[in-house]
C-alpha positions in Angstrom: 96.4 127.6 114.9 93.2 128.7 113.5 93.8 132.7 113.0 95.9 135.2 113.9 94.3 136.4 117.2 93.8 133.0 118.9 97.7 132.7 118.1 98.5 135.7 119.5 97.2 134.9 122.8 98.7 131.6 123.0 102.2 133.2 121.9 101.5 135.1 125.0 100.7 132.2 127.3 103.7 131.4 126.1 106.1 134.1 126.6 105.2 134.3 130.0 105.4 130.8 131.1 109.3 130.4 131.1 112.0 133.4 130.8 113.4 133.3 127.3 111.9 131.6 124.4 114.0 130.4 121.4 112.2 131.6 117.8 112.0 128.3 116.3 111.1 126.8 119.5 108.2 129.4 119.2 108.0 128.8 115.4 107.4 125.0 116.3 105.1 125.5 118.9 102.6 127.2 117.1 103.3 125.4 113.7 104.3 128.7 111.7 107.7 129.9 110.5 110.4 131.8 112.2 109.5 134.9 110.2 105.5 134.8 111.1 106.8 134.7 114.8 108.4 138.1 114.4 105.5 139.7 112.6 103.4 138.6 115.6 106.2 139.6 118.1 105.7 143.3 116.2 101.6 142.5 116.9 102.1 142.5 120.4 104.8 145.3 120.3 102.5 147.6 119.0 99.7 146.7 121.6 102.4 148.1 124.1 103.7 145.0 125.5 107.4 144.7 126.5 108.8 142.1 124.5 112.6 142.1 124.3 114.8 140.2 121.7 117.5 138.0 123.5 120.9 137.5 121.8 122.3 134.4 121.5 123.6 131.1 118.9 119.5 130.7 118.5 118.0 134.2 119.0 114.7 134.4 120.6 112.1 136.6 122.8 111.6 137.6 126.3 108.6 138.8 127.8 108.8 142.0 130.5 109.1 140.7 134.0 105.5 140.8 135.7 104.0 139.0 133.7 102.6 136.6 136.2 98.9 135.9 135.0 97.5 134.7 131.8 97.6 136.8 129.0 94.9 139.9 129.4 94.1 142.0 126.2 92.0 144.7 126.6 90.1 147.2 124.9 89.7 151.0 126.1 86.4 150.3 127.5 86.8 147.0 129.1 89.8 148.5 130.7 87.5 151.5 132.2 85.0 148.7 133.5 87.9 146.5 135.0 89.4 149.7 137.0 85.8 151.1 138.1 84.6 147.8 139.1 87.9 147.0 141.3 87.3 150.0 143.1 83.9 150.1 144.0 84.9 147.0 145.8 83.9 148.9 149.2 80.2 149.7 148.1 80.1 145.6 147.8 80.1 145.1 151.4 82.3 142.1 150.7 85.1 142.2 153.4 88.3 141.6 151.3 90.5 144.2 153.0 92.9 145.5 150.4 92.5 142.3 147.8 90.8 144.7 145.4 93.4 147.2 145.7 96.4 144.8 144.7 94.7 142.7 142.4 94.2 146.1 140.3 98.2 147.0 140.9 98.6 143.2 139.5 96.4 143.3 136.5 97.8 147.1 135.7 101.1 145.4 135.8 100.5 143.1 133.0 98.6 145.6 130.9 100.3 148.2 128.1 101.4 151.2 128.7 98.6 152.9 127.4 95.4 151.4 128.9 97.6 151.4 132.1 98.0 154.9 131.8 93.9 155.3 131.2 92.8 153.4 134.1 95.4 155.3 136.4 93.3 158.8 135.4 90.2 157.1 137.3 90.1 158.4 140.4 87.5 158.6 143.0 86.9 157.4 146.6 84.4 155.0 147.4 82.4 155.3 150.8 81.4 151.7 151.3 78.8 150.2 153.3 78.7 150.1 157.1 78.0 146.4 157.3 80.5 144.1 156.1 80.3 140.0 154.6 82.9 137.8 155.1 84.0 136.1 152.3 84.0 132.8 153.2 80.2 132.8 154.4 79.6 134.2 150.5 82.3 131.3 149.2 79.7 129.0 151.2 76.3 130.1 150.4 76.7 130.5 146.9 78.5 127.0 146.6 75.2 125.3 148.5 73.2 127.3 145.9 74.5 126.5 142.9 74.9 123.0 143.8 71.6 122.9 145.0 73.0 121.7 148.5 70.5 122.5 152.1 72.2 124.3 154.3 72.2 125.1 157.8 73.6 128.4 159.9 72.9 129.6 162.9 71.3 133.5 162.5 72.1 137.0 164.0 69.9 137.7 166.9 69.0 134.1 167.4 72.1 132.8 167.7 72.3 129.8 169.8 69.0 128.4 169.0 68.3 126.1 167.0 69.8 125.9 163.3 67.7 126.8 160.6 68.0 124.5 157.4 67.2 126.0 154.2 67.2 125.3 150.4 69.1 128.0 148.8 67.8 129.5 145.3 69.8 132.7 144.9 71.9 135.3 145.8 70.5 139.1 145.5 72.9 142.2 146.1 70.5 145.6 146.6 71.7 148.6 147.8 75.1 147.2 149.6 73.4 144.3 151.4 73.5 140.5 150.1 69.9 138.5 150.5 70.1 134.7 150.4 66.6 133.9 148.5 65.5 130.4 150.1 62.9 127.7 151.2 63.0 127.2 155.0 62.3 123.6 155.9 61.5 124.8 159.4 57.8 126.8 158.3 57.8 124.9 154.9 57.6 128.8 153.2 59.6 131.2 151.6 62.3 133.5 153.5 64.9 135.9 152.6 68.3 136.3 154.9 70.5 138.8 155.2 74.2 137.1 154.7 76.2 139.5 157.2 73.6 138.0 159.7 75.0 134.3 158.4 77.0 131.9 160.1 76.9 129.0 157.9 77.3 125.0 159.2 80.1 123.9 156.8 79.0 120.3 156.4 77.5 119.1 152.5 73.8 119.4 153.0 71.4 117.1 150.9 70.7 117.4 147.1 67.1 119.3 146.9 64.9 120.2 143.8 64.5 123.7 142.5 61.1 125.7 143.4 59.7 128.1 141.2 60.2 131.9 143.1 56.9 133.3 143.5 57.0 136.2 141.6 58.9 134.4 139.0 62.6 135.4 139.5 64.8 136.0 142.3 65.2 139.8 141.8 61.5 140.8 141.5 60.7 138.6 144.8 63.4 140.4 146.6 61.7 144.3 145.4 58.2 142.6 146.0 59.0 141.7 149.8 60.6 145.3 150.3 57.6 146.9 148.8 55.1 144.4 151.7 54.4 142.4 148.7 54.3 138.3 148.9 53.6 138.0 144.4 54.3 141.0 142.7 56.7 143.6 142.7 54.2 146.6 143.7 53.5 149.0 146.0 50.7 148.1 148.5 49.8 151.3 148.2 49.3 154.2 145.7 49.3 158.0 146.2 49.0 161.5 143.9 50.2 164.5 145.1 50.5 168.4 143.9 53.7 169.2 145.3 54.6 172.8 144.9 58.0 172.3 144.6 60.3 172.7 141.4 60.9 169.1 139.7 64.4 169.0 140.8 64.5 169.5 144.8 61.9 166.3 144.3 63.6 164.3 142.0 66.5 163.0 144.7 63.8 161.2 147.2 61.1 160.1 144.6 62.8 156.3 144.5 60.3 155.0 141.8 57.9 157.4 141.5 56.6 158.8 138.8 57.0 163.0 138.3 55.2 165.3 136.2 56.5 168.5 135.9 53.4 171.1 135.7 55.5 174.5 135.5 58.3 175.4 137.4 57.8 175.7 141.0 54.9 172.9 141.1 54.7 169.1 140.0 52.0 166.2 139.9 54.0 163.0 141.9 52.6 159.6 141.9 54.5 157.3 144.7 53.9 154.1 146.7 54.2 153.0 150.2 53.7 150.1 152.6 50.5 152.1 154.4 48.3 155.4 153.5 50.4 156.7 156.6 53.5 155.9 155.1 52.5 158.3 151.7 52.0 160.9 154.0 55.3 160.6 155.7 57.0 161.1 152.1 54.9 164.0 151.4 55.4 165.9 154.7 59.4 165.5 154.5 59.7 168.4 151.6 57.9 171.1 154.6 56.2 172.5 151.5 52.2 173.0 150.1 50.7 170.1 148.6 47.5 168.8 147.4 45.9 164.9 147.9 45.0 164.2 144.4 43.9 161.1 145.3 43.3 158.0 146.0 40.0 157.9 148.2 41.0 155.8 150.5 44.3 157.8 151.5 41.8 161.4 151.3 40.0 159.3 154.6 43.1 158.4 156.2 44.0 162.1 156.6 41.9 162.5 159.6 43.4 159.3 161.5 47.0 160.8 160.3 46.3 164.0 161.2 44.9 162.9 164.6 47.7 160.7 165.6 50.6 163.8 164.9 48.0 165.8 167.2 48.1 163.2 169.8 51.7 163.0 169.8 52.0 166.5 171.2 53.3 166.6 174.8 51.1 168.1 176.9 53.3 170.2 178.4 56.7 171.2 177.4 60.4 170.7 179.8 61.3 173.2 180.8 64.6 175.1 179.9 67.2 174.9 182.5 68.2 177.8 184.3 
């Protein structure tokens, strides 16, 4: 053994891989004596795990039943992170039923007392997403793309055409959705799909050859499309607005805008859109006063804007039933 903490966890591995353990078995085993066994028997006694002594002609251990996975040590905050992650399982949109739910009973089960006891405080429900991914089309797509494999599936609405063939680069979770960043062989271009939408071909596509991404990186290629963008992640458009509103009933809907508070009941907001007409749709939602700071170009598209709400206006109005 090469220190006292890589021995520990093998004296774990140990423990739980048959029922009772002899001490010089165990002294053998990891080349110490007897007496260093029982010093590290204490160790892991006083990290809260059930170790009981078994009597006997040659004495020896016995780890706690449950012990069924590899040995797990874990510090206060990697517990925390372990329990929060497990269940916020639903905001994945990963469809794994209740898989989350018992593999945190399992893992509690094998943990001490104490850091069970800490991760049992965290409590809170988790919405989830409306659409859900199978697992096995996730399993699938992320094998192909990190072995650099084509693949083919057949796509939501255009199901029963045609297959499209593509060479996956990445996987992208935003906002409860899973994107499949990849090269379609079909248009020789770049396209992004929607995995819920997938229903992969499970036959072992060609080898292919990495592309750089556009913008650089799978994540900033993903924002830049959102944002109408084919190379950068940015805004097509830019507008400034004096919105007399206090910064915090602004704050919830300005995404990644910038905010300036000016006093209390007024702010200077800086946001970006697809169109000019889509900046005003975002400044009209608050039903408050505000003030085009700029740019030019969205000051001229008021009229058009202003126009087309005008237009909209039925000419007359249904009438109420009687």
């Amino acid at each position: 053994m090469s220190g006292p903490t890589p021995r520990l966890l093998t004296l774990l591995s140990l423990l739980q891989s048959r029922r009772d353990w002899p001490g010089h078995v165990l002294a053998d085993r990891l080349e110490v004596t007897p007496r260093t066994v029982r010093r590290d028997v204490d160790r892991l006694r006083g990290l809260g795990y059930a170790i009981t002594a078994v009597k006997g002609p040659d004495g020896g251990y016995r780890l706690a039943a449950g012990a069924q996975l590899p040995p797990l040590l874990f510090d206060d905050e990697q517990a925390v992170a372990l329990a929060v992650a497990l269940r916020r399982m639903p905001s994945s949109g990963v469809d794994l039923g209740d898989a989350a739910d018992r593999a945190l009973i399992t893992v509690q089960q094998v943990m001490p007392s104490r850091l069970r006891h800490r991760i049992n405080g965290i409590g809170f429900m988790d919405a989830g997403v409306a659409l859900r991914l199978e697992p096995r089309v996730l399993e699938a797509v992320s094998a192909a793309t990190r072995e650099r494999r084509l693949i083919r599936f057949d796509y939501g609405e255009h199901a029963g055409q045609p297959s499209r063939e593509v060479e996956p680069h990445a996987v992208v979770v935003r906002g409860g959705r899973w994107y499949l960043i990849a090269w379609d062989t079909g248009p020789d271009d770049w396209r992004i799909y929607r995995l819920d939408k997938m229903e992969p071909k499970f036959s072992a596509g060609r080898l292919f050859t990495r592309r750089a991404i556009p913008t650089g990186d799978a994540r900033s290629y993903l924002a830049a499309r959102i944002k109408g963008s084919e190379a950068a992640d940015a805004w097509a458009c830019h507008g400034e607005f004096l919105l007399e509103l206090p910064a915090a009933d602004i704050a919830p809907w300005l995404g990644d805008g910038e905010l300036e508070q000016l006093s209390s009941s007024s702010c200077r907001v800086r946001v970006g859109s697809w169109s000019w007409a889509g900046l005003m749709a975002w400044v009209v939602r608050f039903d408050a006063p505000f003030t085009i700071l700029g740019p030019d170009a969205l000051i001229d598209s008021i009229s058009g804007f202003a126009n087309r709400l005008v237009a909209a206006r039925p000419a007359t109005r249904p009438q109420d039933p009687a």
